[in-house]
N, C-alpha and C positions, 0 to 999 in steps of 0.2 A: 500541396497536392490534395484535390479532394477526392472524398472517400466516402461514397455513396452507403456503404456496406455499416456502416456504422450509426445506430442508433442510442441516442440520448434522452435520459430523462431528469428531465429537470423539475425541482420539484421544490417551489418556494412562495411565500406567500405574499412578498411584496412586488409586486409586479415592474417598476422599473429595473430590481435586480434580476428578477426572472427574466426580461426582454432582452435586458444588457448579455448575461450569459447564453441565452438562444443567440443573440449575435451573432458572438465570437464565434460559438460551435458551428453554428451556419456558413462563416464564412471560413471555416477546417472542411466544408464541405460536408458534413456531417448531416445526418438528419435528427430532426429536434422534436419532440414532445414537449409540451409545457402544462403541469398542471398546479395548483394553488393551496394545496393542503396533501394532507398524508391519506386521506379515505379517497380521495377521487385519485391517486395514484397507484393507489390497492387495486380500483375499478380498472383504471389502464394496464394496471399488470396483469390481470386476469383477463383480459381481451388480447394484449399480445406481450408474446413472452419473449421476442427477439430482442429486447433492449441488452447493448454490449457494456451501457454507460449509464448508473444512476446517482445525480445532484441531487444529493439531499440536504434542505435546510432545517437546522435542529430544531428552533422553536417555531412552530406550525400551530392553526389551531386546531383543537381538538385537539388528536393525536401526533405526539413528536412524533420526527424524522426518523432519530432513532430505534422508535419503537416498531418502528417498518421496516428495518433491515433484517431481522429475523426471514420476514415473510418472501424479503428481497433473493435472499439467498435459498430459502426454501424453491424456490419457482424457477430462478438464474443461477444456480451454481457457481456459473462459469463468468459471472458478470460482474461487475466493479462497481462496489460504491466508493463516491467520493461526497465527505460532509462539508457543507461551506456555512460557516455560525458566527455567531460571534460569542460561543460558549467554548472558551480557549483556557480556561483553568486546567491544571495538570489532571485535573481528578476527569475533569470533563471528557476531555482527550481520549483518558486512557479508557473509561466508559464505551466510550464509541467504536475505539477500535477496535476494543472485547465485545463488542457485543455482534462486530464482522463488518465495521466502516476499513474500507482497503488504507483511507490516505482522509487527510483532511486539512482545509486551508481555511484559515483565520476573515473575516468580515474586519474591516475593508478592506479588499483586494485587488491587485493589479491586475488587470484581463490576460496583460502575458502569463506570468503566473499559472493563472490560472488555467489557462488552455496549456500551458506545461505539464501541470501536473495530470490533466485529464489525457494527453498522449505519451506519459512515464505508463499510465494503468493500463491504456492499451498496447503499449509493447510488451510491458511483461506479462497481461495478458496472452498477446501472441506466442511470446516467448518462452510463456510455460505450456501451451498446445502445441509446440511445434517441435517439443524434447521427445527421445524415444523415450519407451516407457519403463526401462531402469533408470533413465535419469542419473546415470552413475558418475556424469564429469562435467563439470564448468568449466569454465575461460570466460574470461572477463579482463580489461585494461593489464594482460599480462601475468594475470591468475590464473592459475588453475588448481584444481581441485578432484581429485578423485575419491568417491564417496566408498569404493568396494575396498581400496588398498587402502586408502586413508593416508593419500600421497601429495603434497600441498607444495606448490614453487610458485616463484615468482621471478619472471622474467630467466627462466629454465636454471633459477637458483634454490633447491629445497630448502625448505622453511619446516621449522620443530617444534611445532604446535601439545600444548598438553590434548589431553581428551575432551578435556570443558573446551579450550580455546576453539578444537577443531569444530566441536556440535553449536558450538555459539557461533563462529563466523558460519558453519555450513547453514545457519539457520535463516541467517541473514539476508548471504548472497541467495539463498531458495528464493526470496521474500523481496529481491532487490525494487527500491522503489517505495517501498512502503514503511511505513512504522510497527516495530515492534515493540510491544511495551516489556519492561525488565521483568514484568509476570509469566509473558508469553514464553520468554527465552528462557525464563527458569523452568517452565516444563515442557519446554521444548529439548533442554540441554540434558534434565535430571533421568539419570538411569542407574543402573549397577556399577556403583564403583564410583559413582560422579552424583555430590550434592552439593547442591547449589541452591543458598539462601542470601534474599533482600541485597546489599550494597556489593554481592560476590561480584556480580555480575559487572559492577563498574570496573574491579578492579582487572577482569578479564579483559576488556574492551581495552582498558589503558594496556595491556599488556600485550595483548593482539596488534595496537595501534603502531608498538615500539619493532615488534617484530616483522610488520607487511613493509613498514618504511612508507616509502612518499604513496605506497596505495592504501594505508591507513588513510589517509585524508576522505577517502572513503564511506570512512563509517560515522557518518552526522549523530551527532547529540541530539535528541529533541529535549529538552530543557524540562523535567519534572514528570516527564512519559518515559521515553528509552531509546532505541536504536534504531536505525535505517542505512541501507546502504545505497548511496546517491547513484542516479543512472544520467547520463548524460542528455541533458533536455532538447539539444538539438534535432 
């Protein structure tokens, strides 16, 4: 179904993959911007700030993609970036997403894919504007969550989460869709009473994973970054 309401920025400097990706997105109905380096997408984000969606490709010349997510999020808050590179080292990854890339997908890429991941960011987009503003409970695939009681079931069976477990899946499902690197979760989770260093965090997840049962499957690996928890692509 198309969706007028949605705006794209695409932002890459080889131009068959830039055209390829305007494609796809055009034919989600979407509306597309395309521009060819990192400074002329500076110019277009200071002429209009409605973009809901921005593709950034890391290596650009002049100035990475990278280094324009700061400004991205300065300007759009409320906006999504997604990195398409072919700069996929763990260190790479975790780089980018620290530095406030929502999600990022590997060069060469499937256009299904890809247009997947770019309608995970705008649901949970949606889906974090459209909570009231204590945000105090999930539901999710049979989960629920209560962030004031600190009350956790599945499928109306209570689950007995430590404190770390709780702040680490609660940090997740907030985040669903996206990658979290084990940095983020460590000072996402760390508080009074609860510390939490380097490989802790693995040993949480496996522990989480034993306890949600078949909705652990849930919580994706990314391979040398950290966690995500999978939203249904459909």
């Amino acid at each position: 179904m198309a969706d007028n309401s949605v705006h794209v920025l695409v932002v890459e400097d080889e131009q068959e993959i830039r055209e390829l990706m305007a494609l796809h997105l055009l034919r989600q109905g979407y509306k597309v911007t395309e521009c060819p380096s990192a400074e002329e997408a500076i110019n277009e984000l200071n002429r209009d700030s409605g973009y809901q969606v921005f593709v950034l490709d890391w290596m650009l010349p002049g100035m990475s993609g990278v280094d324009i997510i700061g400004k991205i999020k300065a300007k759009n808050p409320e906006s999504s970036v997604l990195m398409v590179t072919a700069k996929t080292e763990p260190q790479d990854v975790v780089e980018g997403l620290e530095k406030g890339a929502d999600d990022y997908i590997a060069k060469p890429f499937h256009p299904s894919v890809f247009i997947a991941r770019v309608k995970s960011l705008l649901r949970r987009a949606q889906h974090k504007n459209s909570k009231a503003p204590d945000e105090s409970e999930y539901s999710m695939g049979g989960l629920r969550m209560n962030f004031k009681t600190y009350e956790i079931s599945f499928k109306n069976e209570p689950l007995h989460l430590t404190p770390s477990e709780f702040k680490l899946l609660g940090s997740l499902v907030q985040n669903e869709g996206c990658v979290l690197t084990r940095e983020q979760l460590i000072e996402n989770i760390q508080g009074e009473g609860i510390n939490v260093v380097g490989r802790t965090i693995d040993t949480h997840v496996f522990g989480l994973r034993k306890k949600l049962g078949e909705w652990g499957d849930r919580i994706e690996t990314i391979r040398g970054v950290g966690y995500r928890v999978k939203v249904d692509l459909a």
